[in-house]
C-alpha positions in Angstrom: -35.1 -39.9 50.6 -31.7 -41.0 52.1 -29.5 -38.7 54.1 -27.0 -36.9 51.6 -28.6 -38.2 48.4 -29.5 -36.1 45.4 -32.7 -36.0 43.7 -31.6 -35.8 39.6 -33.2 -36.7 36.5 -32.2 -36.7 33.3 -34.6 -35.6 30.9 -36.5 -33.6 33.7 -35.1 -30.4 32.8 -31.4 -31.3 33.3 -29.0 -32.3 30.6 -26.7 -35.7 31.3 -23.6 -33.4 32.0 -25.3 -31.3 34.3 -26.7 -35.2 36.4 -24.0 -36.2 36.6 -21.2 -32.7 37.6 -24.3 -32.4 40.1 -23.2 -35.5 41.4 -19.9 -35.5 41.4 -20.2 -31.7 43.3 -22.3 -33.5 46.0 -19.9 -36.3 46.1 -17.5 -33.7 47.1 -19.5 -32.7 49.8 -20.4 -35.5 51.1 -16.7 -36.9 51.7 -17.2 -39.8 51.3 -15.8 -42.2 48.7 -16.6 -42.7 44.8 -17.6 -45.8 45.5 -19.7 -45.5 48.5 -21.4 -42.4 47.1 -22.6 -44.4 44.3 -23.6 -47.6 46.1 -25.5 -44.9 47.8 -27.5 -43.0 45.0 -27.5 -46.6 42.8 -25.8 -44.9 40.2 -22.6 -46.7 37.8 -19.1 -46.1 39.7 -18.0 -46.3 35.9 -20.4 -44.0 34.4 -19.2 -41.5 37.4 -15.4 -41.8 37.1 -16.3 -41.2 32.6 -17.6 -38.2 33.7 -15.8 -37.0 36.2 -12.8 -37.1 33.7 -14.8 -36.1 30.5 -16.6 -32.7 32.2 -12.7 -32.2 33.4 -11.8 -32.7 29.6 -14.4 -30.3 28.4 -13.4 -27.9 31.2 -16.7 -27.8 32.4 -16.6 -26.5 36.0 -18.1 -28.5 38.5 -19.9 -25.9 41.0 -21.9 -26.3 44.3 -21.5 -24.0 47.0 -20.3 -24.5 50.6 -22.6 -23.1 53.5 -21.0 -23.0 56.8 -23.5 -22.9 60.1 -22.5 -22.7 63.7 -24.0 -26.1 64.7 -27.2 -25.8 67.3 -26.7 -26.1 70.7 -30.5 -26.8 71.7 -33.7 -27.3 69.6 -36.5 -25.0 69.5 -39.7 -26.1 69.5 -42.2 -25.3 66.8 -39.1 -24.6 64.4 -39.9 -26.1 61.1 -36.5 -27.9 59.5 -36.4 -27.6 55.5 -34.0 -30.4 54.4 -32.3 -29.4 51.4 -30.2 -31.4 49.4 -30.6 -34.3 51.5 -27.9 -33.2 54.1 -28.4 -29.6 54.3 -31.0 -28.2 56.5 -32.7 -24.8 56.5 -34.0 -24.5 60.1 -36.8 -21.4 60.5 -37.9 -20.5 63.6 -41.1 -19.1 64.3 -41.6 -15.0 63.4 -39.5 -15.8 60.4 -39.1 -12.9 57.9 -41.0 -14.7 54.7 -38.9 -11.9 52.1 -35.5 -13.1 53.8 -36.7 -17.3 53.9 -37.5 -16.7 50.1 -34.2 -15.3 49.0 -32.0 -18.0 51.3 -34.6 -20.6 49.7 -33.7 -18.9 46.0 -30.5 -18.9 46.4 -29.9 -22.9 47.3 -32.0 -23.4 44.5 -29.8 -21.2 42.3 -26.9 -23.3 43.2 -28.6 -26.6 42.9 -27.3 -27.0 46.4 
């Protein structure tokens, strides 16, 4: 999967306005441009901008949450990296504390982070 793209589908368990205000929440993230971000996922630049104005119309919130890390200094070997959300990483060293990685991991997923 590409760096920073989202894995979405309509019809698996996600309505059309939750696609595509997941989208435009990870397009927020991401920084980059409208258009670039959808060259980048292959999804309509039109169908995004529609949406972007009709989840605004229905005041539907668009929500992700923002995680802030120090960034690592040096790698540590025999860490395992979980890559979440295509540009978010979850790095657990070894002697993790499985209770603790579970919430963290419940909590992204929560988010849809």
């Amino acid at each position: 999967m590409a760096r920073g793209r989202v894995s979405l589908a309509v019809g698996a368990g996600i309505s059309r306005a939750e696609f595509w205000g997941k989208h435009i929440a990870a397009r927020e993230v991401s920084g980059v441009t409208i258009a670039q971000y959808c060259r980048d996922h292959g999804i309509s630049c039109a169908s995004f901008q529609w949406w972007k104005s009709e989840l605004k119309r229905r005041k539907i919130p668009v929500v992700f949450a923002e995680v802030r890390m120090p960034l690592a200094t040096n790698v540590v070997e025999g860490a395992i990296e979980v890559v979440v959300g295509g540009n978010r990483v979850v790095r657990v060293h070894s002697g993790f504390d499985e209770a603790t990685l579970a919430r963290v991991l419940a909590v992204v997923e929560r988010c849809g982070c």
